[in-house]
C-alpha positions in Angstrom: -7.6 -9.4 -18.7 -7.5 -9.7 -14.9 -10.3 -10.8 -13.2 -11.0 -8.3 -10.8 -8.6 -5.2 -9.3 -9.1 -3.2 -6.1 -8.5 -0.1 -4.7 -8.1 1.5 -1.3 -10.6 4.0 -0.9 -9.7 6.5 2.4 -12.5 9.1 3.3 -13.1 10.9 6.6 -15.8 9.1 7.5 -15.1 5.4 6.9 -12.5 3.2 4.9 -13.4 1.4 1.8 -12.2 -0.9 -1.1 -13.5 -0.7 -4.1 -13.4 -4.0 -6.3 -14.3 -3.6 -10.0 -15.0 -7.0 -11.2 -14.0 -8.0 -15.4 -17.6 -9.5 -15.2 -20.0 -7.5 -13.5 -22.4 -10.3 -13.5 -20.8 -12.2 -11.1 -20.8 -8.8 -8.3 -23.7 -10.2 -6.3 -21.9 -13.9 -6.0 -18.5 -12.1 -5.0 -20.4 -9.8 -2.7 -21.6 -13.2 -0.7 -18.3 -14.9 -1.0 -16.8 -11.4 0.5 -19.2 -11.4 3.7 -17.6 -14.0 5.8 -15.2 -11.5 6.6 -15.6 -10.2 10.2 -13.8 -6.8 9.5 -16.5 -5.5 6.8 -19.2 -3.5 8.2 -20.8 -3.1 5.0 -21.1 -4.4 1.3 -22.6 -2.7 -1.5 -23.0 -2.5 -4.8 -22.5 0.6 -6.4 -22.5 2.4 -10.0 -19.1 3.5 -11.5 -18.3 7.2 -11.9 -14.6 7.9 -13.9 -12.7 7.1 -16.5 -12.1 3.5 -17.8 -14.3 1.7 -15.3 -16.9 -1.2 -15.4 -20.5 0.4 -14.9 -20.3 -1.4 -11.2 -18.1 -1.7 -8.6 -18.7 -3.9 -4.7 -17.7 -1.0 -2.4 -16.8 -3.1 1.1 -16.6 -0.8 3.8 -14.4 -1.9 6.9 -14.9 -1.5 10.9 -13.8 1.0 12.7 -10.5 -0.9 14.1 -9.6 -2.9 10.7 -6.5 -2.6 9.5 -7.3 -1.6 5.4 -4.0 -2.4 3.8 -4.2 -5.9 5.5 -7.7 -6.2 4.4 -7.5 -5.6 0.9 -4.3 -8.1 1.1 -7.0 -10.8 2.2 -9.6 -9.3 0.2 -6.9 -9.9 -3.1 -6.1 -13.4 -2.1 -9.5 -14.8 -1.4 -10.7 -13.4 -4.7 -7.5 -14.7 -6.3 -8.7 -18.0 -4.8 -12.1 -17.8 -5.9 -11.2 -17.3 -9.3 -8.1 -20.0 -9.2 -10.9 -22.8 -7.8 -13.4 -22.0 -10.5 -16.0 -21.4 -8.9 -17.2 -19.4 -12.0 -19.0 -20.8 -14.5 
């Protein structure tokens, strides 16, 4: 099992990705390791609605002039490297 997957979420009145974590107990540590990104405007941490989803997700909400596909490609790879460096316990 993968340790994480996200998703490009595009609504009218800001972008998002949405990252649903394998182990939802490490959201609020991923959440911090996500905020030295200077394109996110916001991070939360959200409940799930759908099908075949973790009961959380970390919604990160970009500025205005980000770019979202590049984002979640740098999003993917720093998370990718957090996991790789085991920096879980």
């Amino acid at each position: 099992m993968l340790p994480f997957r996200s998703e490009i979420r595009n609504s009218p009145n800001q972008q998002a990705i949405k990252i649903f974590l394998s182990d939802e107990t490490l959201d609020t540590r991923i959440k911090k390791h996500l905020e030295h990104f200077n394109e996110i405007d916001l991070i939360e941490i959200t409940e799930s609605i759908g099908q075949n989803r973790v009961g959380e997700n970390i919604t990160v909400f970009l500025k205005d002039d980000a770019d979202i596909s590049k984002m979640k490609s740098s999003i993917d790879s720093s998370l990718w490297w957090y996991f790789e460096e085991d920096h879980v316990d």
